[in-house]
N, C-alpha and C positions, 0 to 999 in steps of 0.2 A: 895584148892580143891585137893583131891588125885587122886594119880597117878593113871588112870584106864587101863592104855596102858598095851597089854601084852609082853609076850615074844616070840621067834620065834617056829613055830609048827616044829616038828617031818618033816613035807611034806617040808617049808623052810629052816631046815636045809639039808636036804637031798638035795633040787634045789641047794642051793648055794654050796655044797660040790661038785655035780657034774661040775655046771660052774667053778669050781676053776680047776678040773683036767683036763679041755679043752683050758686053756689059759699055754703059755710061764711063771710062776712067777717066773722061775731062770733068766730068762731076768732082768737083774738090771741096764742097761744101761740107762734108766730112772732117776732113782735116782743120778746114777755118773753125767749126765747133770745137774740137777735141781741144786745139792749140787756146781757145778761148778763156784767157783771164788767168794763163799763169803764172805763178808769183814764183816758184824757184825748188830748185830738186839739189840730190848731192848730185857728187861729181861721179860715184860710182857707190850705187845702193845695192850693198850688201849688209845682211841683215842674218845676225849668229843667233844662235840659242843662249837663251838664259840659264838653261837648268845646270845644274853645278853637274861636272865630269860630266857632259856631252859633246865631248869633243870629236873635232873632225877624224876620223879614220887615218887620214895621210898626215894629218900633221898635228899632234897630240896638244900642242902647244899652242892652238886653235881651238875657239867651241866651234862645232858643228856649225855651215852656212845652213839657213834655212829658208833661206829667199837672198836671187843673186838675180839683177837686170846685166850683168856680166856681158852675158851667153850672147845678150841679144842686141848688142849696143849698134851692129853693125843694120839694124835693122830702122835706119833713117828714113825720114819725111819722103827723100828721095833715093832710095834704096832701089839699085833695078829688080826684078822679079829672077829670080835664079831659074835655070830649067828646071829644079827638082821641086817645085811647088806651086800647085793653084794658082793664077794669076790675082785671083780674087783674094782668096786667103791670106799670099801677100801683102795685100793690103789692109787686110783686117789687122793685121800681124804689126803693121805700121802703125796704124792708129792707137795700138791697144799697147806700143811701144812708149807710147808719149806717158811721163811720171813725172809726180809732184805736187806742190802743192797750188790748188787751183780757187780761185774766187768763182763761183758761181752767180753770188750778189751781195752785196751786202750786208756782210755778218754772216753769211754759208758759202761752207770754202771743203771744198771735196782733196781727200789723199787721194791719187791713182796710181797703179798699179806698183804697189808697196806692198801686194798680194794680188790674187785671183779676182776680190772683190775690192768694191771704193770703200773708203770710210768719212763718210760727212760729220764733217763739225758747223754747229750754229750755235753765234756769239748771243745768248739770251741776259736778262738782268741778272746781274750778280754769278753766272755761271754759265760752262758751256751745255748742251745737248749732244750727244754722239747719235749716228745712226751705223749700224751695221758696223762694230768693231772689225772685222774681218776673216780671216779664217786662224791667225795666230799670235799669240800674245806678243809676242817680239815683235810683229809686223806691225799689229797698233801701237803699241807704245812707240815704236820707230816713228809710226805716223802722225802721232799728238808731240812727237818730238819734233818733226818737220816744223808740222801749224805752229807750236811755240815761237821756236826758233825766230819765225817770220812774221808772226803775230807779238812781240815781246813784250804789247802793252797787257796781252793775256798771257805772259809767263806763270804768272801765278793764280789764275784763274780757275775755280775747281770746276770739275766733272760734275752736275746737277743731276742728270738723267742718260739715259742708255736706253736707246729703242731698237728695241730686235722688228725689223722685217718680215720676216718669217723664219723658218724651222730648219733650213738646211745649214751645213755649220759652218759657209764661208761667211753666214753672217753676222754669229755670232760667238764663235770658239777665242776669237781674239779678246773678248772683254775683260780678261784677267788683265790684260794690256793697259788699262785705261781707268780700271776700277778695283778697289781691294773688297773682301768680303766686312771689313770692317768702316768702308767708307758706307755702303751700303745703311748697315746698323746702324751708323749717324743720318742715313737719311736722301744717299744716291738715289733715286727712281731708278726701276728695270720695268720698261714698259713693252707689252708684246701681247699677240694675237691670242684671243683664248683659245686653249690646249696645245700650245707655244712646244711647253717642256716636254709635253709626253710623246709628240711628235718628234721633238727633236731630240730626242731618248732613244726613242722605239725604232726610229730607222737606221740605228748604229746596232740595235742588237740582234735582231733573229735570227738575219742573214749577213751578217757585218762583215765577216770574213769571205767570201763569194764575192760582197759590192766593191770591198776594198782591193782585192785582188783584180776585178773588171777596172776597179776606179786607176790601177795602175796603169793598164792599157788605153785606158779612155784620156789618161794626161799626158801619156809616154814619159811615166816616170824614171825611166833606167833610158829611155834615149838622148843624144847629146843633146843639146841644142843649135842645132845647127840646119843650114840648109839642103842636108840628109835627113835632119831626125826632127824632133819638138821644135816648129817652130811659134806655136801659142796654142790657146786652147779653147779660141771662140770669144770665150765671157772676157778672157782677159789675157794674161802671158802663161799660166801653167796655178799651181798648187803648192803654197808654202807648207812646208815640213815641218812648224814646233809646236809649240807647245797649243792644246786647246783647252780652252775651260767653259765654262758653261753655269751663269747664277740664274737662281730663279728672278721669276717675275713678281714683282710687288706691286704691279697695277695690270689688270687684263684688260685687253680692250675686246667688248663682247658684242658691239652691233654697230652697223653702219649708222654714222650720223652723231655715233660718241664725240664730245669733243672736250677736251685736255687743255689744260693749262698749265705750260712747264717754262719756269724762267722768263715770266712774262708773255710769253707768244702762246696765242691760241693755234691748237692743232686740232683737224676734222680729220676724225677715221673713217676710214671705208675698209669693210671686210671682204675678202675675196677668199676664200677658203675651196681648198680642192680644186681650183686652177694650176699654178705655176707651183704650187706647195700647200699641204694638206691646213697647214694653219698660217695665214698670209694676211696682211695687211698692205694699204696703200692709204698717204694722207696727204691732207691741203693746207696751208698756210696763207690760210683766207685775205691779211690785213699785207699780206705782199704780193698773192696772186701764185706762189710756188705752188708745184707739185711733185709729192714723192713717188714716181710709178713703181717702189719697190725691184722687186724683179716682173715684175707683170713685162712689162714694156722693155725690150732691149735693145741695142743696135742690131740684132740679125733675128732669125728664126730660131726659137726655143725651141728643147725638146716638150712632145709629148713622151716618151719614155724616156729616158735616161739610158744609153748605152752600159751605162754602168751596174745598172736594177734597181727597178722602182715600181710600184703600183703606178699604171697608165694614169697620166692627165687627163683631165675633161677639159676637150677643147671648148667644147659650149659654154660650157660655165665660164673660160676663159671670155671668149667672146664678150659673152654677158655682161660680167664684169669690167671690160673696158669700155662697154657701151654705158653702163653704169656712169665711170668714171669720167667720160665725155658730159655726161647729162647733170653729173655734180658739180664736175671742175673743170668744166668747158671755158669758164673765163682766165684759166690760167696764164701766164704770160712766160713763165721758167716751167719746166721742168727735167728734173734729174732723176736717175735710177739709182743701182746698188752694182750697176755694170756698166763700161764704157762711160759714154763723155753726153752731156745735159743738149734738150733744143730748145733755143729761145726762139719767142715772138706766137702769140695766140695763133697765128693760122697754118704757123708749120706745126705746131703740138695738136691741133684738132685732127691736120693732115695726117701726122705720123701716127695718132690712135686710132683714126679711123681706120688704116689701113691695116696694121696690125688685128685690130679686132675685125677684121674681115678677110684676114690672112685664118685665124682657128678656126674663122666659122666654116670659110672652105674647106679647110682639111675637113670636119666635121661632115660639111652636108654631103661635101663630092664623093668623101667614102661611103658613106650611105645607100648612097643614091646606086653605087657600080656594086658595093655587096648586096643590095637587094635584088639585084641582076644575076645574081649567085656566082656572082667572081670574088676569088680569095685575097686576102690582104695583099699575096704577092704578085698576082695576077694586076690586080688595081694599082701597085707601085710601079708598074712595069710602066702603065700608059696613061699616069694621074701628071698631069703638069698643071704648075699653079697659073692662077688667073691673070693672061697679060698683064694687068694693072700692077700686080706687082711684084712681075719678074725682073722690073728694070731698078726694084727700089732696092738702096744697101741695106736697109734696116731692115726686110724681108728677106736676104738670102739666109742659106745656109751654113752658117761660120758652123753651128751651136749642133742644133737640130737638121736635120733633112727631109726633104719630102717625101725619100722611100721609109725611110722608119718610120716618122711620123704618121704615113698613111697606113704602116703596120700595127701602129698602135693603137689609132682609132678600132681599125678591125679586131684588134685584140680585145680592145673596150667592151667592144658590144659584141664579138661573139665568141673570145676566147680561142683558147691554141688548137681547136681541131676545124678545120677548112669543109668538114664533110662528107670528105671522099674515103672512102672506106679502106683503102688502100694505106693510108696515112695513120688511120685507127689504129694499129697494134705495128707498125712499123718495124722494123730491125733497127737495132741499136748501128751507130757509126762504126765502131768495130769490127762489127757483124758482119753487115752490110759489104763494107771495103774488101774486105778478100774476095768476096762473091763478085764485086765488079771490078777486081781486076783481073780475076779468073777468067770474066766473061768477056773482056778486054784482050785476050789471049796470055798477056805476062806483063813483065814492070817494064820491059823495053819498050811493048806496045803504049803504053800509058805514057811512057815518056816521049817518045816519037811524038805522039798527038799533042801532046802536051806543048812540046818545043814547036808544032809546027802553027798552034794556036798562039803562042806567043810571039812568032816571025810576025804573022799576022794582025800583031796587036789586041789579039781576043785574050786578055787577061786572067779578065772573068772566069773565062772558062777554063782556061789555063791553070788558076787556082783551083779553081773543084775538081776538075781531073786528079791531078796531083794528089789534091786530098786522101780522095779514095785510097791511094796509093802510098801516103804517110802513115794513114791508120793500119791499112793492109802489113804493110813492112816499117816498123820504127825505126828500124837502123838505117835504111836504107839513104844514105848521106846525098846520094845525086837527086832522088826527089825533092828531098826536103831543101837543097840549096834553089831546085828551079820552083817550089813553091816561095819561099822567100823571094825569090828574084820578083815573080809575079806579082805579089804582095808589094814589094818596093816601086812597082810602075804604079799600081792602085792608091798608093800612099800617096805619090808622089802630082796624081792627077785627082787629087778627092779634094772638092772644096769646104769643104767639111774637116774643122782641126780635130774631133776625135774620130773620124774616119780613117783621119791621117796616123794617128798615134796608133790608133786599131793594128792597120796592117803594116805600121814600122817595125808597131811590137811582135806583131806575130811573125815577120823575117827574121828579127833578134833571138826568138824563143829557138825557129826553128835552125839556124845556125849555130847560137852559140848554147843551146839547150837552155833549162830553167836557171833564171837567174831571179830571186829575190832580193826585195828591199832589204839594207841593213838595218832602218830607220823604225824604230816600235815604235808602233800607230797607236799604243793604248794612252788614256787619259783618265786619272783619277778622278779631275771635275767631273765629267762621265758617269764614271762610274758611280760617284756620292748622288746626283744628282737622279739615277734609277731607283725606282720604287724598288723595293723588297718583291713583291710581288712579281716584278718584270727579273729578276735575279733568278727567282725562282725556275722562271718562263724560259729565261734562256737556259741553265739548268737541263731542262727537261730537251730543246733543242742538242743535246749536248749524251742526252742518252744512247745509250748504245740497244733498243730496242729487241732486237732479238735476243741478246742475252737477257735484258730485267726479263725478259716475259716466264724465265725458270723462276725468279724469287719473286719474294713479297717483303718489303722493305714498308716500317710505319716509322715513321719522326715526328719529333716536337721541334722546332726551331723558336727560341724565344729571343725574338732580336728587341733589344734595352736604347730605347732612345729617348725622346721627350716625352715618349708612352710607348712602356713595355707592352711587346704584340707578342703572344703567341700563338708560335706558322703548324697545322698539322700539315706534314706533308708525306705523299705516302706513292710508293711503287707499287704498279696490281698491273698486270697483262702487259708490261712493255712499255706501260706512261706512267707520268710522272703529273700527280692534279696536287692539289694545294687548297687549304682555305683558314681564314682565320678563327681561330679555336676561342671558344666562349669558356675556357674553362673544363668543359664537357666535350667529350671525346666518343662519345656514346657507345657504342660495341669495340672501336678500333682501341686498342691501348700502344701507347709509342711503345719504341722496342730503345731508342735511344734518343737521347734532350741533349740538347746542343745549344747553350747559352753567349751568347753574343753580342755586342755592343754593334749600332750600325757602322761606329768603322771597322770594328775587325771584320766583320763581312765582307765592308770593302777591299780591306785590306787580304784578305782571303782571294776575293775573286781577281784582283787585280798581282796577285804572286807575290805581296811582300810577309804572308805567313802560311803555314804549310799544318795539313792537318798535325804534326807534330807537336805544332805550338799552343794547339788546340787541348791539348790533352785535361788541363784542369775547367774547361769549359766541356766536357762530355761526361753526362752520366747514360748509365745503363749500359746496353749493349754495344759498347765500344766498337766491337767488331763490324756491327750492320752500316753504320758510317765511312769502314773501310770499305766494306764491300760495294755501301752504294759510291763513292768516288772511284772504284776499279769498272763499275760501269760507264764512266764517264768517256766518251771520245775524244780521239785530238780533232782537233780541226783544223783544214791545210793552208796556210795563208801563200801557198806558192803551187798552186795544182798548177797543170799545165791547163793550154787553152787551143793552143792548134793541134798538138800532139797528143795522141792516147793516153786514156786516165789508167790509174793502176788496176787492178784486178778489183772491179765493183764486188763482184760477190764475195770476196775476202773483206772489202771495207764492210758492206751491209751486213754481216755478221760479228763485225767485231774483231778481225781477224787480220788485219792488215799487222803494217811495222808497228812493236813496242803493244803487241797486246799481251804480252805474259809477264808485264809488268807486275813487280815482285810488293807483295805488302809492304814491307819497309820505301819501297819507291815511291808506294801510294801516299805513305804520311809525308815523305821527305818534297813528296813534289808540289813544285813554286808553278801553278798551272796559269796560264793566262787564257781565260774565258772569250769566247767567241763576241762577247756583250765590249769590249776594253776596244776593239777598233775601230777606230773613227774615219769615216766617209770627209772625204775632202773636195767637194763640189757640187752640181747642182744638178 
């Protein structure tokens, strides 16, 4: 296919010229950190998949790349700023460029970017420590391959402990990379925040498919990498592809002030929970003055939502928490994250915490302050600018987060998706809505005139919401949709923000070349083993097709045989799906059919490697009611569109879309992969 992307307008070069002459770029203090203490990278880190027959698409005789600094080599120290990207971003893009293996201090030596996230290694008595394996097993192990390599007096040095950060899975999916389940049983530590696993279980399941599908957009995972398309992603260069796993924890950390001894070094916990990540930690290495800001603390502006979906962050408690962390480990002299590159010297780390934790508390008070005014979240992003103090710092802008989301989030925090105004109350669907305004527009020429004559103009913005109306109104109509994408591509191309960038690259991509999905299966068995029965269940019942159960009534036994045989009543009534664990006693309800299981074949069940078929000597009773309840089962779309119109909602909401007359014998034969199996790739 040729390349139909353009180049930057006359109106984008001009935006991005003036944001350059309002930022510090003789500040290089950045760079002297990043480039700080490193000891050496390959010469070209590319990084394949391990899993047997995962091979590259083009060239069979390849496994699958699953992390490539390839794309981006041309993106040097001193690399000019192209017209087609943020001048700032640029430079975030530079920085997050620099890979390898890095000394921090003595005996801690950080991988960067061999993935999305860092992976710390510290040399302790008799073994190493790891923090934050990273997002992929191939990429850590690439990465404890590097530190070898260059550390050779610890070639043979074993893995003691593994500390999970917190719960998102750049920082912990890579540990299969670095640790086996059976180094474990001899006696590995896995140390992590209490409610670690459930956390980082539970935000891969209910809506996993929705995040994952956002999570494309938010990385520009199908754009090139280039200075059209991806050129980073904030935290770091973009989101490795392989393999993820996920072991439990064998030591929780449950209150601030815990403090650990692993491989001789004493560690102090600090819990920060429901800031940056629902179950979070940050510690101190009191006898050298280190500190670990986890992801608390980053070089740019975190999100409080995640463009991708997420329950809103509490910025307060963020705040809080670094004010905490000031008051603990205020005599620090290092500190490192789980992102970007470390600041030495006690009064730039007091400096950079402070500001930060006076970066969420603003967001916090300042939206407060204008919703209590009765102005709505988008109302207040329109004219919320953050506190001179620190517009000019790099570690406050917006690589990650932005200050219009962000201040849409606080609002959403505390007052949730309705603004008030009663007009908004019961609103017309997008769909809906679109014909009616471009009817009222006169026709699609008139929309397109205006259209074209707002983007002469440079109004984008508007240019894209026009057009909107007028994509949902007519889907086919190929001239809109290219002058929406155009507009999108000026947006991308002046957003300082790398997933704002990726947002509206990808939505040019969608709307020109229609839906394009990943080839790449995002599911993960470690995942999946590591979900309670109970959360199986739970996604299950997401996965109901409601309007039809609500005609039957469907009762089961589910007896899943693990270290302790459980048996699940679980039962269909009104269109839900409830569950509890059965004493034995069933009281008035009697199963209609017992379905005996081991928790792998469950797994194996939910993950497609066995099909109600194979089930057949594990079902007694009414055979039939197990088909019928999997024919109530939905697909879920892992490639819906997102700028373009969804399919006919009232045929999906009923059950009525593609592939619902799905024939019993399909229903036993079919290898389903469950909404719960994909995995979230970022933060």
């Amino acid at each position: 296919m040729s390349d139909t992307r353009k180049g930057a307008s006359q109106h984008t070069k001009h935006v991005n010229c003036n944001h350059a002459n309002t930022l510090p770029f003789d500040d290089e203090q950045s760079f002297v950190d990043a480039s700080r203490g490193f000891i050496a990278t390959w010469d070209h880190v590319v990084i394949r998949s391990e899993v047997p027959g995962d091979v590259d698409p083009d060239n069979p005789n390849e496994q699958r790349v699953v992390w490539s600094l390839e794309p981006y080599e041309q993106q040097t120290v001193d690399a000019p700023t192209p017209d087609t990207v943020n001048p700032s971003l640029w430079r975030q893009a530079r920085l997050n460029s620099l890979n390898g293996l890095f000394e921090i201090a003595e005996g801690f030596y950080q991988v960067r970017a061999f993935d999305m996230s860092n992976m710390t290694i510290i040399e302790g008595d008799g073994g190493l420590i790891i923090i934050d394996p990273m997002i992929s097993c191939e990429c850590a192990a690439a990465g404890l391959r590097l530190y070898r390599e260059n550390r050779p007096q610890n070639a043979d040095t074993p893995v003691v402990a593994v500390i999970y950060t917190h719960s998102h899975v750049d920082h912990f999916g890579g540990v299969g990379g670095v640790v086996t389940e059976q180094q474990i049983a001899d006696g590995v530590q896995i140390i992590a925040p209490e409610g670690f696993l459930e956390h980082a279980v539970s935000e891969n399941v209910y809506a996993g498919v929705a995040m994952a599908r956002r999570a494309m957009y938010m990385y520009g995972a199908l754009l090139p990498a280039d200075d059209k398309g991806q050129v980073d992603c904030g935290l770091g260069k973009t989101s490795s592809m392989g393999r993820v796993s996920v072991f439990s924890p064998t030591l929780d950390i449950t209150h601030t002030g815990q403090t650990v001894e692993l491989a001789g070094i004493e560690i102090v916990f600090h819990m920060t929970p429901g800031g940056e990540a629902p179950a979070e930690v940050d510690f101190y290495f009191p006898e050298r003055k280190i500190f670990c800001a986890a992801e608390n603390v980053t070089q740019n502006m975190h999100n409080l939502q995640t463009l991708r979906g997420a329950p809103v962050r509490d910025p307060l408690a963020w705040s809080n928490y670094l004010n905490e962390a000031l008051e603990m480990f205020g005599d620090a002299e290092i500190m490192f994250a789980s992102h970007h590159w470390p600041t030495w010297g006690n009064a730039n780390i007091r400096d950079f915490l402070s500001k930060q934790r006076d970066m969420y508390r603003y967001f916090n008070d300042q939206t407060l302050r204008m919703l209590n005014k009765g102005y709505t979240g988008i109302e207040v992003a329109e004219v919320f600018e953050m506190s001179p103090g620190l517009t000019q710092e790099w570690g406050c802008r917006g690589y990650y987060g932005t200050i219009s989301h962000n201040v849409k989030a606080v609002y959403d925090r505390y007052m949730g998706w309705f603004d008030g105004n009663p007009t908004h109350l019961h609103a017309l669907s997008p769909a809906d809505s679109a014909a009616k305004y471009v009817e009222l527009m006169g026709d699609a020429e008139g929309v397109i005139a205006a259209a074209n004559l707002a983007s002469e103009e440079g109004d984008y913005r508007w240019a894209a919401q026009l057009l909107g109306h007028l994509v949902y109104a007519e889907p086919d109509n190929t001239t809109a949709k290219n002058l929406q994408a155009d507009a999108f591509e000026q947006l991308g191309y002046q957003a300082e923000s790398a997933p704002w960038r990726s947002f509206y690259l990808m939505g040019a991509k969608e709307l020109r070349e229609g839906i394009v999905s990943s080839s790449v299966e995002a599911s993960s068995r470690d995942m999946v083993e590591a979900i309670s029965t109970a959360m199986v269940f739970d996604a299950l019942a997401a996965s109901l097709i409601g309007p039809k159960a609500a005609k039957t009534s469907i009762v089961m036994k589910w007896v899943i045989k693990d270290a302790v045989t459980t048996p699940w009543l679980v039962r269909v009534s009104n269109g839900a799906l409830s569950y509890n664990v059965a004493d034995g006693s069933f009281g008035e309800e009697t199963p209609q059919v017992t379905i005996t299981l081991t928790r792998t074949q469950l797994t194996d069940l939910i993950v497609g490697e066995l099909s109600l078929d194979d089930l057949s000597e594990a079902v007694e009773g009414e055979a039939r009611k197990l088909i019928e309840f999997f024919r109530l089962m939905d697909d879920s779309d892992p490639a819906f569109p997102i700028v373009t119109p969804r399919a006919d909602a009232t045929a999906d909401w009923a059950g009525e879309g593609p592939g619902a007359d799905i024939s019993d014998s399909a229903v036993l034969k079919r290898r389903r992969r469950m909404l719960l199996t994909s995995v979230l790739r970022g933060c």
